[in-house]
DSSP file (Angstrom, degrees, kcal/mol; ACC not computed):
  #  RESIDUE AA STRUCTURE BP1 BP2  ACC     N-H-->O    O-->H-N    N-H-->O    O-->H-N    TCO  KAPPA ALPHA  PHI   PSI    X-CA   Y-CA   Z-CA
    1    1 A X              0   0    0      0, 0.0     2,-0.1     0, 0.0    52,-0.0   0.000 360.0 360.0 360.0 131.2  -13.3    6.2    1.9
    2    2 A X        -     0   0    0     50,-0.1    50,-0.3     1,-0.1    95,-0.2  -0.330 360.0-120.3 -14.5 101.2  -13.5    3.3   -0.2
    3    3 A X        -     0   0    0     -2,-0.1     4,-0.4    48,-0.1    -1,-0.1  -0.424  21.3-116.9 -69.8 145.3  -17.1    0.8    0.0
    4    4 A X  S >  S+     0   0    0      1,-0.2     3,-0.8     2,-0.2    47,-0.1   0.822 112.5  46.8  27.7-100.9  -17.1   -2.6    0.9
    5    5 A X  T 3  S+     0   0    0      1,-0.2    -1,-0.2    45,-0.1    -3,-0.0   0.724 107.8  56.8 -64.4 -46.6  -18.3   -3.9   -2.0
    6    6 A X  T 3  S+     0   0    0     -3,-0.1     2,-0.6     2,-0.1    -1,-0.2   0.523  80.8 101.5 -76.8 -10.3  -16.0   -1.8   -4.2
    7    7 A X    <   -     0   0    0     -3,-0.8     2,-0.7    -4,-0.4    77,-0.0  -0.710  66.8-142.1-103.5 122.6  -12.7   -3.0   -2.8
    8    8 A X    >>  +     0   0    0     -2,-0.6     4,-1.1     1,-0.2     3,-1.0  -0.126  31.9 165.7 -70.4  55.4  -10.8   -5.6   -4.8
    9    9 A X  H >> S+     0   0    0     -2,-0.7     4,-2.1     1,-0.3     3,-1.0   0.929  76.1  60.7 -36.2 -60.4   -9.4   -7.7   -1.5
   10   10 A X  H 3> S+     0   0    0      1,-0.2     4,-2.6     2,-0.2    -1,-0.3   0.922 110.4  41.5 -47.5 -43.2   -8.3  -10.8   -4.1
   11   11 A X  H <> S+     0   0    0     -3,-1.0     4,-4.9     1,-0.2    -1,-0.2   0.866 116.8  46.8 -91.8  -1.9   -5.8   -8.2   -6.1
   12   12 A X  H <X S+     0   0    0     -4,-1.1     4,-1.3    -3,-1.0    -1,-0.2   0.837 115.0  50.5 -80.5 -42.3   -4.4   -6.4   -2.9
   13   13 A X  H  X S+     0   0    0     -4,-2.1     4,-1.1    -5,-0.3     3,-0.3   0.939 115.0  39.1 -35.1 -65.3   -4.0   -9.7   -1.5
   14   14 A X  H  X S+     0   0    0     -4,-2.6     4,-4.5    -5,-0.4     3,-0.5   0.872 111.7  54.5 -75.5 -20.1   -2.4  -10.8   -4.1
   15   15 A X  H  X S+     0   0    0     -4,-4.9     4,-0.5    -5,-0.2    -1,-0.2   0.921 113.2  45.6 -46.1 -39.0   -0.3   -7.8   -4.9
   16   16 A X  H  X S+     0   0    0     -4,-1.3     4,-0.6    -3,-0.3    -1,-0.2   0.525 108.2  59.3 -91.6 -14.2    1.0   -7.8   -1.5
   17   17 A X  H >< S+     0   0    0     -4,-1.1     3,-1.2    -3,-0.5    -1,-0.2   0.922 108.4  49.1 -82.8 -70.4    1.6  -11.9   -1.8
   18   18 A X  H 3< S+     0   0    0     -4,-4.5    -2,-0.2     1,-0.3    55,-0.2   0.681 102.0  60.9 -75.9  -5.8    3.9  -11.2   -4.6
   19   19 A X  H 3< S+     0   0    0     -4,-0.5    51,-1.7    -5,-0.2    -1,-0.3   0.799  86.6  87.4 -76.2 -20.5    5.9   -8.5   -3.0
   20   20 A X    <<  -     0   0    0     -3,-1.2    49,-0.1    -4,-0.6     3,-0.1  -0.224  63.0-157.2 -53.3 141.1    7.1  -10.6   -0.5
   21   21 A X    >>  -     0   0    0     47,-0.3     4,-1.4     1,-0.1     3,-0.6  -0.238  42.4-118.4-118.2  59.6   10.0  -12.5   -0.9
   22   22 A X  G >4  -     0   0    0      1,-0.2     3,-1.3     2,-0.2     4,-0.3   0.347  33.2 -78.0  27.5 177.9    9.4  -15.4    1.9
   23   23 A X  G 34 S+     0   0    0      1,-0.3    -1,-0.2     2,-0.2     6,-0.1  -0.024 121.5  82.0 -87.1  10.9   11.1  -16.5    4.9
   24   24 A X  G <4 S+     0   0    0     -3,-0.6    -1,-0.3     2,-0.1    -2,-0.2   0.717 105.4  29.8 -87.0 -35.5   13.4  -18.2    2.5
   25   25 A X  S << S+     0   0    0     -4,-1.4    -2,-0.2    -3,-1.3    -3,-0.1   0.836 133.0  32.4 -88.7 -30.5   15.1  -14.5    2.2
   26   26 A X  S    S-     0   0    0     -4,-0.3     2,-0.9    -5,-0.2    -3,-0.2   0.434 100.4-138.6-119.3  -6.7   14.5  -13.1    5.7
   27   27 A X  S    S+     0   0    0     -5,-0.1     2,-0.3     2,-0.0    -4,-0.1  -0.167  78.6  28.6  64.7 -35.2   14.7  -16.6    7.3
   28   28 A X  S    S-     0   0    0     -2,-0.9     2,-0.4    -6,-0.1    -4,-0.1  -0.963  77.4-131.6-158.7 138.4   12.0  -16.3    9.6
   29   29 A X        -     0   0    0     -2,-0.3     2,-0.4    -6,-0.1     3,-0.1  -0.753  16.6-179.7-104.0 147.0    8.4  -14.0    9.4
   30   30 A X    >   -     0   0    0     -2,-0.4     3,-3.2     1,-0.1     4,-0.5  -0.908  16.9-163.3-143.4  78.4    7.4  -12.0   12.5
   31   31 A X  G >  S+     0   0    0     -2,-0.4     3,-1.5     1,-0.3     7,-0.3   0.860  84.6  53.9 -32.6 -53.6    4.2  -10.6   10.7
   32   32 A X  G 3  S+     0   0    0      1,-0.2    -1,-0.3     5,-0.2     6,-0.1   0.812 113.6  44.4 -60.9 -30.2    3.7   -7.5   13.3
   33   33 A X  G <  S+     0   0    0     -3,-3.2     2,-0.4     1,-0.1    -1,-0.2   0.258 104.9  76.5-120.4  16.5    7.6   -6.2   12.6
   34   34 A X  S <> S-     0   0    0     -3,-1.5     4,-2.2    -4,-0.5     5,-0.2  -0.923  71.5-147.9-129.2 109.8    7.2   -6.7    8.8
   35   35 A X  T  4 S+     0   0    0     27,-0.4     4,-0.3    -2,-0.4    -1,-0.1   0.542 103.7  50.2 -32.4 -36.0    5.2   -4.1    6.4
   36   36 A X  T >> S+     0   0    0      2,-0.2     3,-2.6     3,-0.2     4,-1.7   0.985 114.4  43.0-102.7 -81.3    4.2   -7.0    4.1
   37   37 A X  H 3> S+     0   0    0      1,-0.4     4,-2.1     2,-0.2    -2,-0.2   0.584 113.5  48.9 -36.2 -44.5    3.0   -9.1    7.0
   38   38 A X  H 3< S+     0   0    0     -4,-2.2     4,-0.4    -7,-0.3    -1,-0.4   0.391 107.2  54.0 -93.9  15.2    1.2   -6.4    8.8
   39   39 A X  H <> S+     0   0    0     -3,-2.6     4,-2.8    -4,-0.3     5,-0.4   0.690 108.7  55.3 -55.9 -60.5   -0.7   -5.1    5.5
   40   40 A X  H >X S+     0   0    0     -4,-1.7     3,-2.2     2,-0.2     4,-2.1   0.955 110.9  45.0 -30.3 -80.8   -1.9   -9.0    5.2
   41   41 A X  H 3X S+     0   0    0     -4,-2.1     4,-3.3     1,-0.3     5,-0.4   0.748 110.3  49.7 -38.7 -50.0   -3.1   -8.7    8.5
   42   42 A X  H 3> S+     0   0    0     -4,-0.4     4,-0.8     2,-0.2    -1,-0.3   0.788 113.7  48.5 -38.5 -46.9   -4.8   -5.4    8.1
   43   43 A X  H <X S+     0   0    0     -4,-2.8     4,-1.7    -3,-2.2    -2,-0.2   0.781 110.3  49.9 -94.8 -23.3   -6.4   -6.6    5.1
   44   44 A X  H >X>S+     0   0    0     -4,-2.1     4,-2.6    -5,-0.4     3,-1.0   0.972 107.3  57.4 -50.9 -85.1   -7.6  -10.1    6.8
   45   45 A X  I >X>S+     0   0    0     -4,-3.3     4,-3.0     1,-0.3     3,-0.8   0.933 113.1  37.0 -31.7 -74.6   -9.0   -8.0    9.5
   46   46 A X  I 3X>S+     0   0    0     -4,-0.8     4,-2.5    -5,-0.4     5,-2.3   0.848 112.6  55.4 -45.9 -48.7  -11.3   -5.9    7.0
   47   47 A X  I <<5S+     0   0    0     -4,-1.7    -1,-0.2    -3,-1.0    -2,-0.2   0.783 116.8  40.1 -59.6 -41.4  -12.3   -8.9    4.6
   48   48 A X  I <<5S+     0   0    0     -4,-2.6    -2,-0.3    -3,-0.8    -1,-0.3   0.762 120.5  39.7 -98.7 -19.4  -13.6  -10.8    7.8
   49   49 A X  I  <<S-     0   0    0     -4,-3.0    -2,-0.2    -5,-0.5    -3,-0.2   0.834 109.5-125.0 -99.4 -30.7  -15.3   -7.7    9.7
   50   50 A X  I  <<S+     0   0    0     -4,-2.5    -3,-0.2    -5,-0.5     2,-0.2   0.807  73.0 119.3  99.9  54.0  -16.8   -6.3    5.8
   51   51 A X      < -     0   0    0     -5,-2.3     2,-1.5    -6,-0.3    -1,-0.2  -0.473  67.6-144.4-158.2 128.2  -15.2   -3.1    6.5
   52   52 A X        +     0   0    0    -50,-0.3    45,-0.7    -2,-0.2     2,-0.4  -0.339  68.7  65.0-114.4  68.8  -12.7   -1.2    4.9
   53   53 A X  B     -A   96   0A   0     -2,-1.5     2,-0.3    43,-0.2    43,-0.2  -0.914  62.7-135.5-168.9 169.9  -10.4    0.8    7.9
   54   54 A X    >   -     0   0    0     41,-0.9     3,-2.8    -2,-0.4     4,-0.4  -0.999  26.3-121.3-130.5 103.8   -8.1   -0.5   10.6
   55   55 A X  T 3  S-     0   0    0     -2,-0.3    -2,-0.0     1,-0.2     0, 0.0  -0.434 103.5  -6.8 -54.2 154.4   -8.6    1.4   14.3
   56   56 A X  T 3  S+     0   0    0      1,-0.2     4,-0.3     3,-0.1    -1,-0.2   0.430  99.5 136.4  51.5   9.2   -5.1    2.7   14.8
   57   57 A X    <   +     0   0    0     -3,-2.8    -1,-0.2     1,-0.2    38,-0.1   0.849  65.5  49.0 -72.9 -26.1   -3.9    0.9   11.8
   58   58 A X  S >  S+     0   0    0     -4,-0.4     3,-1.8    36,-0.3    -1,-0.2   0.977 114.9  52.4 -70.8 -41.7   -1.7    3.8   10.2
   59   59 A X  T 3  S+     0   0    0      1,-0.2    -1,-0.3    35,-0.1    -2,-0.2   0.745 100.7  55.6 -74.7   0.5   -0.2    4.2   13.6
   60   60 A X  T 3  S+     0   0    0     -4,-0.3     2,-0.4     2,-0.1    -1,-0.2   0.123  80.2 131.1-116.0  41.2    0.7    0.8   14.2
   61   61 A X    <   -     0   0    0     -3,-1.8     2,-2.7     1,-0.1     3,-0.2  -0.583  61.5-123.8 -52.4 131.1    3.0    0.4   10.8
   62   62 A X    >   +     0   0    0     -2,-0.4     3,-1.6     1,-0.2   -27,-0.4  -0.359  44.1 161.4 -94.1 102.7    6.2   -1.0   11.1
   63   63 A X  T 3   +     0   0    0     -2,-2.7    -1,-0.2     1,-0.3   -30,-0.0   0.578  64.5  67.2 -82.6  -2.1    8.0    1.7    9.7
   64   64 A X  T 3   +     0   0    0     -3,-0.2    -1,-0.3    48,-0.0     2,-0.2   0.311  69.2 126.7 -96.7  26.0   11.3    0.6   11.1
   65   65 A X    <   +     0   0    0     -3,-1.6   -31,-0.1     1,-0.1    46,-0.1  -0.517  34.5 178.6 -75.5 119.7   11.2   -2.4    9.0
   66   66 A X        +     0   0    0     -2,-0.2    -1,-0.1     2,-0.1   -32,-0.1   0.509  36.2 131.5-121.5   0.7   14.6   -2.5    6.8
   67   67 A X        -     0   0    0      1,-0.1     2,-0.4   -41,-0.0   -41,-0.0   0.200  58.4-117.0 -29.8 149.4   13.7   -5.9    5.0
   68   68 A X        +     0   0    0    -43,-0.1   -47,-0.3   -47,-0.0     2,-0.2  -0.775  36.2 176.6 -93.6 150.3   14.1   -6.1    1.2
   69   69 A X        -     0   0    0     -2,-0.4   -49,-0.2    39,-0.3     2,-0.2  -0.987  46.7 -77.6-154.6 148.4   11.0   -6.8   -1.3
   70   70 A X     >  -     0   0    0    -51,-1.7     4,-0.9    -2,-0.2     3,-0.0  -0.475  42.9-165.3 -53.8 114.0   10.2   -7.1   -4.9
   71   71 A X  H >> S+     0   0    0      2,-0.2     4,-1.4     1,-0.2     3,-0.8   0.949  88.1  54.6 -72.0 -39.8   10.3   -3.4   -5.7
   72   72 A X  H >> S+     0   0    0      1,-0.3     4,-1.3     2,-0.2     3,-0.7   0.806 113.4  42.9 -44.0 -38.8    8.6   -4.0   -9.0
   73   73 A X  H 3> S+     0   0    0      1,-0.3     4,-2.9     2,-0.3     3,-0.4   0.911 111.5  53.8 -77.3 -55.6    6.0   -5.7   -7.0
   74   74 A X  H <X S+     0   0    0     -4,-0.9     4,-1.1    -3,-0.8    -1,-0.3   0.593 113.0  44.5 -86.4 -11.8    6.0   -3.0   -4.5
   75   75 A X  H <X S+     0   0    0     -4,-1.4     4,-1.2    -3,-0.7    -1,-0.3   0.673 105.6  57.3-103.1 -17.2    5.4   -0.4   -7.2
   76   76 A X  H  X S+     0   0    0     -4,-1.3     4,-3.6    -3,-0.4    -2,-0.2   0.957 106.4  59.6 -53.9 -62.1    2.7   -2.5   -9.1
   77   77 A X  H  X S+     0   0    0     -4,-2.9     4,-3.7     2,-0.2     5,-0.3   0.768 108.8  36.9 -29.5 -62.7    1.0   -2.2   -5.6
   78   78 A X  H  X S+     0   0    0     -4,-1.1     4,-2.0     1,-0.2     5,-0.3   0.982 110.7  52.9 -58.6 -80.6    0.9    1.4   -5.3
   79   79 A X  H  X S+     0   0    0     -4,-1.2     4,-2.1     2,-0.2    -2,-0.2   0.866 117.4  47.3 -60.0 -40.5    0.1    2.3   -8.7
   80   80 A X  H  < S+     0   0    0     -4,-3.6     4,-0.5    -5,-0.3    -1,-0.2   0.975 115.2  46.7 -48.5 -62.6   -3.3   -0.7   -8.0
   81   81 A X  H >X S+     0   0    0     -4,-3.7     4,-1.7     1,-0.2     3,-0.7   0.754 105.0  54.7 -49.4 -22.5   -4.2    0.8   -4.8
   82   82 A X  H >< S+     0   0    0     -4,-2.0     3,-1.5    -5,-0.3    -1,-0.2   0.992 100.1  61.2 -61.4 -60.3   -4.1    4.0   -6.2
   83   83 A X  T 3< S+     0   0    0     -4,-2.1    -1,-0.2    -5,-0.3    -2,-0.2   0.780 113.1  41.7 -35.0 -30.6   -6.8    2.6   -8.9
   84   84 A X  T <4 S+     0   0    0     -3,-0.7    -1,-0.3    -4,-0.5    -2,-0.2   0.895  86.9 106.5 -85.3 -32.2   -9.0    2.0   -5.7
   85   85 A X    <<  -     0   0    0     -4,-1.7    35,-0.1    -3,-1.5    -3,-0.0  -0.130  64.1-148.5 -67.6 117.5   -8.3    5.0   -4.1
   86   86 A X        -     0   0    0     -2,-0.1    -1,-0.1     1,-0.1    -3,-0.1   0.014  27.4-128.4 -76.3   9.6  -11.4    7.5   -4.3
   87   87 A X        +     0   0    0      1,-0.2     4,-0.1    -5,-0.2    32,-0.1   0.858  38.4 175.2  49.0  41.8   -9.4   10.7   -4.3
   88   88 A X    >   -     0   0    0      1,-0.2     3,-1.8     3,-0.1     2,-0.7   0.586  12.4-167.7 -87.3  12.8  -11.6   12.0   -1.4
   89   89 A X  G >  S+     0   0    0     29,-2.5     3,-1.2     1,-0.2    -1,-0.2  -0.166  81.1  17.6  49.0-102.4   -9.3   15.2   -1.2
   90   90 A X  G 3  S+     0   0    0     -2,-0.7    -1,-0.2     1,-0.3    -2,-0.1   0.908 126.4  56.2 -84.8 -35.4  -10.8   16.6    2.5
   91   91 A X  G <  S+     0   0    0     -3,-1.8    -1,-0.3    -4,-0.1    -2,-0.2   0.335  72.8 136.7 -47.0  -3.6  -12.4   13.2    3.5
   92   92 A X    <   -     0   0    0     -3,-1.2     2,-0.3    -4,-0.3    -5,-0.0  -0.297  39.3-161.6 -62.1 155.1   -9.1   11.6    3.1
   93   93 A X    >   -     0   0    0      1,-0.0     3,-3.4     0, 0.0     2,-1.1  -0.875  10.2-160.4-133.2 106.7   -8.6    8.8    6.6
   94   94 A X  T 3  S+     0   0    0      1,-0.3   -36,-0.3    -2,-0.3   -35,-0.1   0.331 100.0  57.6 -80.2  28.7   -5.1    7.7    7.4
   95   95 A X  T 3  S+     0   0    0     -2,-1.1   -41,-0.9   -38,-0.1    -1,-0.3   0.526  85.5 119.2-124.9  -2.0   -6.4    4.9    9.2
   96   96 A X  B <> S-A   53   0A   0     -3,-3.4     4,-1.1   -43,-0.2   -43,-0.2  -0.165  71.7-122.7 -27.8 145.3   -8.5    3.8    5.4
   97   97 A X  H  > S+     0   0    0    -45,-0.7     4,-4.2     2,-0.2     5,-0.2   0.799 115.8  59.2 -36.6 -44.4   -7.4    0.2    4.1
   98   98 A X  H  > S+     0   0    0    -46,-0.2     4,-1.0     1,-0.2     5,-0.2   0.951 105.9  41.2 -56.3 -70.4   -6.5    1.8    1.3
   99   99 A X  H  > S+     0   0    0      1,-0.3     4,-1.2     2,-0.2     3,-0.4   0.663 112.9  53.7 -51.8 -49.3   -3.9    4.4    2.9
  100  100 A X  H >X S+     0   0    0     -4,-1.1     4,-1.6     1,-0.2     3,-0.9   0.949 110.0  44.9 -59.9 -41.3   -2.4    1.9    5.2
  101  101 A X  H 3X S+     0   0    0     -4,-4.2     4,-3.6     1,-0.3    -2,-0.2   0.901 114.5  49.5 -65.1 -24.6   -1.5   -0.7    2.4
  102  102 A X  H 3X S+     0   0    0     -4,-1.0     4,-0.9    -3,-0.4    -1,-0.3   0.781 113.3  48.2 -94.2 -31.7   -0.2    2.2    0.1
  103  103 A X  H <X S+     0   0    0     -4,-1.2     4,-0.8    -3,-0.9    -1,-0.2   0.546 110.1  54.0 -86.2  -2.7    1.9    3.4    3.1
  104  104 A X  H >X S+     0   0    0     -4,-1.6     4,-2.0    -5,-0.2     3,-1.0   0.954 104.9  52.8 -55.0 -74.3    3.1   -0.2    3.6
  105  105 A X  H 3< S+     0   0    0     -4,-3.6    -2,-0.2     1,-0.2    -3,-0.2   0.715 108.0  51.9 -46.9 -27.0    4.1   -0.3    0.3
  106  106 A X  H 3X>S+     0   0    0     -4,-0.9     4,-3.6     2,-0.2     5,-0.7   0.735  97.4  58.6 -70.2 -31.5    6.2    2.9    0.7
  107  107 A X  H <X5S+     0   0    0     -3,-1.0     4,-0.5    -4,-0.8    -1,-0.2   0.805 111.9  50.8 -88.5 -24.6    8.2    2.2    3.5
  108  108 A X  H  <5S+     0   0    0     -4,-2.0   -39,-0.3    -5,-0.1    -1,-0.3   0.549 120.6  27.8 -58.7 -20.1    9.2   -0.6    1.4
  109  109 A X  H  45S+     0   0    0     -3,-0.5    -2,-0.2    -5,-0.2    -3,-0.2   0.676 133.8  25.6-122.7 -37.9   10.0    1.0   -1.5
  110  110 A X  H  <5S-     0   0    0     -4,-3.6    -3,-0.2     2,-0.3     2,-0.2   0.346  98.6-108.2-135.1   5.7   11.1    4.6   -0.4
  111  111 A X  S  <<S+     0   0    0     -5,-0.7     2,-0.2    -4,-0.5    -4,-0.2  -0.250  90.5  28.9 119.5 -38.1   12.4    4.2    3.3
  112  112 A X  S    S-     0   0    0     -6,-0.4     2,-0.5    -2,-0.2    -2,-0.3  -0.802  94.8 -67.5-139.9-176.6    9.4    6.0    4.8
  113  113 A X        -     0   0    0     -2,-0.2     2,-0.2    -6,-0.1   -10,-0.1  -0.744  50.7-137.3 -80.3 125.3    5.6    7.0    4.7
  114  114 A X        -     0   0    0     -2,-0.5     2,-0.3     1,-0.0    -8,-0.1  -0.583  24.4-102.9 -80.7 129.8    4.8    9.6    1.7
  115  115 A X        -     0   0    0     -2,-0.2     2,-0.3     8,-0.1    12,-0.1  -0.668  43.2-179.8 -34.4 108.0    2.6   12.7    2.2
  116  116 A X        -     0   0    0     -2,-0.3     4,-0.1    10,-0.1   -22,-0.1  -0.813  17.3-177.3-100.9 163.6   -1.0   12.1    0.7
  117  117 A X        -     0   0    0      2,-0.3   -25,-0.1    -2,-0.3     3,-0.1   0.088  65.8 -81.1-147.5  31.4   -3.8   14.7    0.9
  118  118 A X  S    S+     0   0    0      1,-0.2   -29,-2.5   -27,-0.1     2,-0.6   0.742 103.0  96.6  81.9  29.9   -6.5   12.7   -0.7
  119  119 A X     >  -     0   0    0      1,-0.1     4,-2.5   -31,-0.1    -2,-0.3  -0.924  55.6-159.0-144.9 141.3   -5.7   13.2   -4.0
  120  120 A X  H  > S+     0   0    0     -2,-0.6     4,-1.9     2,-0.2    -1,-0.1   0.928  95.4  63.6 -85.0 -27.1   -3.7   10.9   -6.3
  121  121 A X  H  > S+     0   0    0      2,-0.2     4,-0.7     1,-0.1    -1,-0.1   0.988 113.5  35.0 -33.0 -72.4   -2.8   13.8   -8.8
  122  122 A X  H >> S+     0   0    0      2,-0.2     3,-3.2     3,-0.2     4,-1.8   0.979 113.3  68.9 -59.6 -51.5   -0.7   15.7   -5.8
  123  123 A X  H >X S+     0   0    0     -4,-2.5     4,-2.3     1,-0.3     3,-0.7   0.746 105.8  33.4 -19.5 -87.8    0.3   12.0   -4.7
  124  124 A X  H 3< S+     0   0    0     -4,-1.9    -1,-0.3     1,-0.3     4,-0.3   0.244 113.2  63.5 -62.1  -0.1    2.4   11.3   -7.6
  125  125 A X  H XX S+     0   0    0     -3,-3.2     3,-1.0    -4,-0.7     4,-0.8   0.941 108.6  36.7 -72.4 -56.5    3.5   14.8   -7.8
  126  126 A X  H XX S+     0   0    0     -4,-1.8     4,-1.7    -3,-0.7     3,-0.8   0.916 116.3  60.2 -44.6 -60.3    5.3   14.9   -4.4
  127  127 A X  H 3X S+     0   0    0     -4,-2.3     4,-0.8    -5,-0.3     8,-0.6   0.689 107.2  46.0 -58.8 -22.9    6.3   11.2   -5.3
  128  128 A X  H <> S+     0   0    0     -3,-1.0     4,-1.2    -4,-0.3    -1,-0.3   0.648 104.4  55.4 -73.8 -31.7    8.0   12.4   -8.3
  129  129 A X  H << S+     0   0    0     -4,-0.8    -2,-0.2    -3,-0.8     3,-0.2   0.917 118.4  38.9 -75.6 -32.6    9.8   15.2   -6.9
  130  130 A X  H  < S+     0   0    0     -4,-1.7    -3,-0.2     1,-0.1    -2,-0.2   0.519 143.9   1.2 -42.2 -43.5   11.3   12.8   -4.4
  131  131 A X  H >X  +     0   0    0     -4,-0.8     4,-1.8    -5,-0.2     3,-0.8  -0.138  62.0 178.8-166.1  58.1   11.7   10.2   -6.2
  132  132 A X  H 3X S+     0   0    0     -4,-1.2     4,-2.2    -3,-0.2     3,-0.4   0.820  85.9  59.0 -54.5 -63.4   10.6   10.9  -10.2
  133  133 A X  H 3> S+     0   0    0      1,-0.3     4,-2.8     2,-0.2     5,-0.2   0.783 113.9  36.6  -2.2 -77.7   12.0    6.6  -11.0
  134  134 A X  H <> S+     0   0    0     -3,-0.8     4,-3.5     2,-0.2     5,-0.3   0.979 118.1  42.8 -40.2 -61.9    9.7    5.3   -8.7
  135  135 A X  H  X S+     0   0    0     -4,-1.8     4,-2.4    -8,-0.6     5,-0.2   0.946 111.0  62.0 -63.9 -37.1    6.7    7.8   -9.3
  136  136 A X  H  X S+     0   0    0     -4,-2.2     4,-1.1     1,-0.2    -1,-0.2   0.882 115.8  40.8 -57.9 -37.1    7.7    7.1  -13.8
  137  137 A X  H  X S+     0   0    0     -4,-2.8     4,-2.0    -5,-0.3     5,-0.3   0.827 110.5  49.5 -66.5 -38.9    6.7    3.3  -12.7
  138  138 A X  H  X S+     0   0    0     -4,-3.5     4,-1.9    -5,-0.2    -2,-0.2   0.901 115.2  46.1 -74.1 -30.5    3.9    3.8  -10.7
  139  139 A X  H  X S+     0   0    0     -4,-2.4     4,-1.3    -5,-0.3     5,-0.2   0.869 113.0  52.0 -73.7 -47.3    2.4    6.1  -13.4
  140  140 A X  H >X S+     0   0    0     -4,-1.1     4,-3.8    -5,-0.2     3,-1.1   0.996 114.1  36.0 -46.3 -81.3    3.2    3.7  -15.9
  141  141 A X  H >X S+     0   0    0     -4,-2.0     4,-1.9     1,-0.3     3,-0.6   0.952 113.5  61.2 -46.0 -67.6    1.6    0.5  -14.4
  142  142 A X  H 3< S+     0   0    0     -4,-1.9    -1,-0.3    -5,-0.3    -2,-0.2   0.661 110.7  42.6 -39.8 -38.6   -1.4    2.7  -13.0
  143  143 A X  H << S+     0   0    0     -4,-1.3    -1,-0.2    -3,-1.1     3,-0.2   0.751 116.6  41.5 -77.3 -51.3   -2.2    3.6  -16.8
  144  144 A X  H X< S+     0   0    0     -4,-3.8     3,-1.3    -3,-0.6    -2,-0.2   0.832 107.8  65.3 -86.2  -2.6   -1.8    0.0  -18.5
  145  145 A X  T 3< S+     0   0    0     -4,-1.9    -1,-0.2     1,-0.3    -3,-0.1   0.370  91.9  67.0 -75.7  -0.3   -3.7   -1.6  -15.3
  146  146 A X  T 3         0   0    0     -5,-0.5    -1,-0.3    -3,-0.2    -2,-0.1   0.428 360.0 360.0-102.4   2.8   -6.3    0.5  -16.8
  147  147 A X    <         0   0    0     -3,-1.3    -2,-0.2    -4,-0.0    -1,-0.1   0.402 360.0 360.0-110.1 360.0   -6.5   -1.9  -20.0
């Protein structure tokens, strides 16, 4: 799991800021019933308690959520969080910041929540077989976000 101190809040914020496409597009924001909205929250909650998990958070996605979002946005997102993400293989915690925002992003981007098993390697392999487009962007950005 991911320290405190090490976890970028300001670009997860703002990644998740720019995926959105306001209440101008959906008409009206219901935070709890919206991936975008509850990821905010999620990430509020942690920034103000200094700690990086959510009790119960992976189970309380809203994964029936059929809104539209900037996919570019929604694939910058993933390939950042990935950047944070600590690979902890057996340690992995679905209820980590990290893991909810990255399954946020997914249900946004690919209709549902994506396997992980604590490794970003296997991530984007499974995320390629699925859905190689997606996974050729997220690999991409994840690589020049490294310059």
């Amino acid at each position: 799991m991911v320290l405190y101190e090490e976890f970028d809040f300001n670009q997860v914020i703002s990644d998740l800021g720019n995926a959105c496409l306001t209440e101008e597009q959906c008409g009206s924001c219901v935070k709890k019933d919206c991936i975008i909205g509850y990821a905010q929250q999620c990430i509020t909650k942690c920034f103000k308690d200094g700690i990086t998990y959510v009790e119960n958070g992976s189970d309380n996605i809203p994964i029936s959520d059929l809104k539209l979002y900037n996919t570019e946005e929604l694939e910058r997102g993933i390939a950042h969080i990935l950047r944070q993400c600590k690979s902890c293989t057996s340690n992995h915690f679905d209820n980590c910041i990290i893991n909810i925002i990255r399954n946020c992003y997914e249900v946004g981007l690919m209709g549902e929540i994506q396997p992980y098993e604590g490794s970003n390697f296997r991530y984007l392999n499974h995320v390629y077989s699925t859905h190689p487009e997606v996974a050729d962007n997220i690999i991409e950005e994840f690589h020049n976000s490294n310059k």
